[in-house]
N, C-alpha and C positions, 0 to 999 in steps of 0.2 A: 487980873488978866495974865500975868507973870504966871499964876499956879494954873490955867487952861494951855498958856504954850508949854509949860514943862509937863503937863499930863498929855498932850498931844507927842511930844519928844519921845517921852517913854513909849507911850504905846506902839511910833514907828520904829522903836528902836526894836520891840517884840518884834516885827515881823522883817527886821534886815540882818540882826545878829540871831543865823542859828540857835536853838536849843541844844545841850549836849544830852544824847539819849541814854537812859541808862544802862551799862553793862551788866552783863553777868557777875554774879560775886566770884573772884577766883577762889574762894575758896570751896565752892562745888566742884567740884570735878567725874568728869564723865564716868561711869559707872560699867566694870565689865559685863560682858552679853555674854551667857552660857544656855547654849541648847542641847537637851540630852534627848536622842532619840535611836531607835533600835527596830530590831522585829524579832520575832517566834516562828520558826519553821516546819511542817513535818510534810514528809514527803512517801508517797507510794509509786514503786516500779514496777513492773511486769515485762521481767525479760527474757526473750523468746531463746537464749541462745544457755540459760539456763536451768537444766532439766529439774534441779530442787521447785525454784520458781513457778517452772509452769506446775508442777504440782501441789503446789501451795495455792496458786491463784493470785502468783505476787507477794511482796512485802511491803510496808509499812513501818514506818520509826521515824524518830527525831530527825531533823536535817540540822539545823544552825541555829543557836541564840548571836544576836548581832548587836551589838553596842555601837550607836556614833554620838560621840560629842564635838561639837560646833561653839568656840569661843572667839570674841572681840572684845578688844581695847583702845583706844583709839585708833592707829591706822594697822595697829598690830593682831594679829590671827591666828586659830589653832583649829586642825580638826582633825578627827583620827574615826580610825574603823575598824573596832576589834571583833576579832568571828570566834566561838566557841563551837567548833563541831565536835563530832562522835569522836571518841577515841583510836574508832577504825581509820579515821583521816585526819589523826597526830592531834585531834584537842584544838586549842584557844591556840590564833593566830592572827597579825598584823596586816590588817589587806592594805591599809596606807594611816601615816600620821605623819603631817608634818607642819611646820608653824611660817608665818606669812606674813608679809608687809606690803598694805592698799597704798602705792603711795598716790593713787586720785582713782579715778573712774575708770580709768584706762590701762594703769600698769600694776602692776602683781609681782611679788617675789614669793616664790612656793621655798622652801630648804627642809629636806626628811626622806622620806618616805612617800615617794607622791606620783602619781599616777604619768606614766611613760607618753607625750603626746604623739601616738603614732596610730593614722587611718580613722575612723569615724570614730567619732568620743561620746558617750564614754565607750561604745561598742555595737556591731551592725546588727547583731542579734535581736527579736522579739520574744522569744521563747525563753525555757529554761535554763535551756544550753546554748554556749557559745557557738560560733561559729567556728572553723577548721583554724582560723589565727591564732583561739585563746591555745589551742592545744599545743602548738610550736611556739608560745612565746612572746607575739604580737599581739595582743590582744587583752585589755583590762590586767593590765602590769604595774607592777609601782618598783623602782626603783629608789637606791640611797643618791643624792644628787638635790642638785638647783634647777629651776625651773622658772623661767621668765616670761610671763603671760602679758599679750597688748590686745585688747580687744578696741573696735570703733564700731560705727552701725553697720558696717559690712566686712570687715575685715577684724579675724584675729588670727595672731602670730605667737608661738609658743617656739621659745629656745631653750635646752637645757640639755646639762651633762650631768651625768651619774657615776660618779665616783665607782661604782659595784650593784650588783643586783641586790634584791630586798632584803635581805636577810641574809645573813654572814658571821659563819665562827672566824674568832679571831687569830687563830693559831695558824702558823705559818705552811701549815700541812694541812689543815682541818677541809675537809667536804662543805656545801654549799647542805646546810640543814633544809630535811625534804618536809619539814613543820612550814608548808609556807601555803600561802595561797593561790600566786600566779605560776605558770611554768616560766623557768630559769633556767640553763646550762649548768649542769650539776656531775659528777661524779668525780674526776682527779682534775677538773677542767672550771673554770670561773671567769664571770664577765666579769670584765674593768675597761675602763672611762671611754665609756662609751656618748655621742653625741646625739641632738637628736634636735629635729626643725620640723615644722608641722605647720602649715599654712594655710587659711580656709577663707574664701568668700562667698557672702549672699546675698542674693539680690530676688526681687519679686516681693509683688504682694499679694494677688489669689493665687499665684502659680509660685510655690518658695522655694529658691534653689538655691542648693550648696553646693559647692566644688572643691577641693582640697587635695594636698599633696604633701607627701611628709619622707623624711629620709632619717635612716639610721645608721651610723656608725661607729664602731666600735672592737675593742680587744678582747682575744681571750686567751686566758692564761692558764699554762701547765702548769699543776702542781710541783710533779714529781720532778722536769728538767728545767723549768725554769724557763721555755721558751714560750713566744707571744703569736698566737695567732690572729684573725681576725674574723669579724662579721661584716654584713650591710646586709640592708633591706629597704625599699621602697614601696610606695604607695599612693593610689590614686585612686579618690571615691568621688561620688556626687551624692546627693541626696535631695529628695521631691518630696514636698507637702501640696497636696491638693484637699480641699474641703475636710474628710476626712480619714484620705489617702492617706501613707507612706509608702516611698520606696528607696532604698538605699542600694548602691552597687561598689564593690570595692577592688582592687584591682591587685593583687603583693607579689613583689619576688626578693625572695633571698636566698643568700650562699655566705655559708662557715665556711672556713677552713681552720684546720687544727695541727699546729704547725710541728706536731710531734710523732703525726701518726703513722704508718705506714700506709699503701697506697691500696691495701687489701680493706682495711676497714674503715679509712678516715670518710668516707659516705654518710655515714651518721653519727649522730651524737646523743650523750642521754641528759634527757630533762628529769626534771626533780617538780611534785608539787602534792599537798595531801596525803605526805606521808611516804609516796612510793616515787620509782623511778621509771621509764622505758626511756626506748629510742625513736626517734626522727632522723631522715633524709637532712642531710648538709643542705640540699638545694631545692630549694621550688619553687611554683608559681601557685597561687589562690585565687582562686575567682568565686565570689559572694554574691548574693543578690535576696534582698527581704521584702515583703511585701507585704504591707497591714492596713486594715479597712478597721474603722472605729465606730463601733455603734454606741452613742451613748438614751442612757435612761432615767428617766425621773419618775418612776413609780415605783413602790415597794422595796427588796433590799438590795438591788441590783443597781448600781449605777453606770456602770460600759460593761461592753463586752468588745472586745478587739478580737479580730480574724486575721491568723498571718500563716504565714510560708516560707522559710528560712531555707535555704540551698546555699552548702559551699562545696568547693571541689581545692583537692590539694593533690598538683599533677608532681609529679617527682620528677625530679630533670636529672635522675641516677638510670644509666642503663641495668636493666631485670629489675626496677623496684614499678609494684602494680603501684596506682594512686587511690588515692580514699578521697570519699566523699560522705557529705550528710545529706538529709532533708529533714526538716524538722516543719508540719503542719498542727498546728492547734488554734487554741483560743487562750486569753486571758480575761480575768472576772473580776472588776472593780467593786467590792460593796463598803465604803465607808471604808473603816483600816482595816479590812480584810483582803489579800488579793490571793487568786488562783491563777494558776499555769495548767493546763491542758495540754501535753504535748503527745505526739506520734510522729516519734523517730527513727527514722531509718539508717544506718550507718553502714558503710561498706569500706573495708580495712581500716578498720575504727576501734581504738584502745576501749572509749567509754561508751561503746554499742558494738560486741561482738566479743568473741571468746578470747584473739590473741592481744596479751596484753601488752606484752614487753617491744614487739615489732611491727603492731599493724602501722603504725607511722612510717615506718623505714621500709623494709625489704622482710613484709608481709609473709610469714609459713603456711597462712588461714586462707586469705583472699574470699571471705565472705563474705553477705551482704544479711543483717541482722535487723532485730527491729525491737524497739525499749517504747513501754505506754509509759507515761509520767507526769505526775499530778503531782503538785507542788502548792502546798497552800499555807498560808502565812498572817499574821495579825502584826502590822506594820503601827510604831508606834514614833 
């Protein structure tokens, strides 16, 4: 009887004393994550404002080999995006690389080279080409700085300061190197610590909408006298998903001052990017607006085709300077890792669609209205 209550004792003691579960062995340990991916470029133009061109019936060549590598390690990160183009646009270049700490679901520490949070991210464009922001500055930028990212289900908040723009000789005289990717403030003239806020909420479920607003401010500094001027710029977009709508609108204004120049030409300033340089207007306003219809497909080697419309306008707030705009209507062609760009461009006092290079941005000597075919096609790895 004794040995049935003690096999009774035990057995309740199984189910009131916990099991302990077993653990992982510490001596596993978590294993880094490396993803290496890229693409292959080549590209054809057809540009009406050059008479080699139309006698040719356009050109064709190389556009960009693209490298990105994508690493984790526990909550620690790394990713980078190196672009080798043509030698005519200065070769292999840094579009962002910088290393990172998850510290949960929610908060983000970027530090490097890392993409500038300001106006719709990563950019308002569908097409080929930017919209009138990339070409002053605003637009698909990476700066050297910190970057603090907070996402939730409808709100993320991104704060960061940038020590200097992306790429920088370190000599106390040295230029702003034009081997770079994004436009930068470049010639005897260099951004420093600059600040930047970016705030976006979404809400909807058939109808998806974003709303956002982002400020920038920041220094710039004279080589030659050693005096500091400054920038700001602001920003207000939304953005619409409907079934398979898009439409994006974005709102910018900004104003330099360059605290060395005289009153004759401190108007504009020169940017630096692929090698060369021109000029832009100190001050303006941008008005954006995208629009793309998605058809997708499941037979044969075509999987979408996207229909869009890109319009920006860049008014100049300098008395005698004309203002430039673009239109950019095409398609884009999903097949597997293959994608195409279709674009028909129109540009008027436009560096990268029309003849005047160095001042269609600024106070325009051309004031034309040009037009670039451009087909862009790519095997995305």
């Amino acid at each position: 009887m004794k040995k049935i209550y003690l096999l009774m004792a035990i057995l309740m003691a199984g189910w009131i004393i916990p099991v302990r579960a077993k653990t992982p062995d510490s001596s596993i340990k978590e294993k880094p994550v490396l993803k290496i991916g890229g693409a292959l470029r080549f590209n054809y133009n057809y540009s009406d404002w050059k008479a080699g061109c139309r006698k040719r019936g356009g050109d064709f060549g190389f556009d960009v080999f693209r490298l990105n590598v994508d690493a984790s390690y526990h909550k620690f990160q790394l990713s980078a995006d190196y672009r080798f183009y043509p030698s005519s646009s200065r070769g292999g270049m840094l579009r962002q690389g910088w290393l990172g700490y998850q510290f949960d679901k929610n908060n983000q520490l970027q530090m490097g080279l890392t993409t500038v949070p300001f106006g719709i991210l990563p950019y308002t464009s569908n097409s080929y080409f930017f919209n009138l922001q990339y070409y002053v500055g605003l637009e698909d930028d990476a700066d050297m700085g910190l970057k603090y990212i907070f996402r939730s289900r409808q709100w993320e908040v991104q704060a960061a300061f940038f020590k200097n723009s992306g790429l920088t000789d370190f000599g106390d005289k040295s230029e702003l190197t034009t081997d770079r990717y994004s436009y930068d403030i470049a010639g005897r003239h260099k951004e420093v610590n600059q600040g930047n806020i970016h705030a976006t909420y979404q809400w909807g479920n058939k109808w998806k909408h974003q709303a956002g607003a982002s400020v920038l401010v920041g220094g710039v500094y004279h080589l030659d006298s050693g005096a500091m001027g400054y920038r700001w710029a602001t920003a207000l977009h939304y953005v619409l998903d409907y079934k398979r709508w898009n439409f994006k609108a974005q709102y910018t204004t900004y104003d330099i001052h360059l605290a060395d120049e005289s009153m004759d030409t401190h108007h504009q300033i020169t940017l630096a990017a692929f090698g060369a340089t021109y000029q832009v207007t100190s001050k303006a306003d941008i008005y954006s607006m995208a629009l793309a219809y998605h058809i997708p497909f499941r037979k044969g080697f075509l999987d979408e085709i996207c229909l869009y419309n890109d319009f920006s306008l860049l008014h100049k707030r300098v008395g005698g300077y004309s203002d430039s705009f673009q239109n950019v209507t095409g398609c884009s062609l999903v097949m597997g890792p293959v994608f195409v760009y279709v674009d028909y461009a129109i540009g008027h006092n436009h560096a990268w669609i029309g003849n005047d290079w160095n001042n269609a941005f600024a106070q325009s000597s051309d004031n034309a209205t040009n037009v670039r075919i451009n087909i862009n096609m790519g095997y995305y790895f």
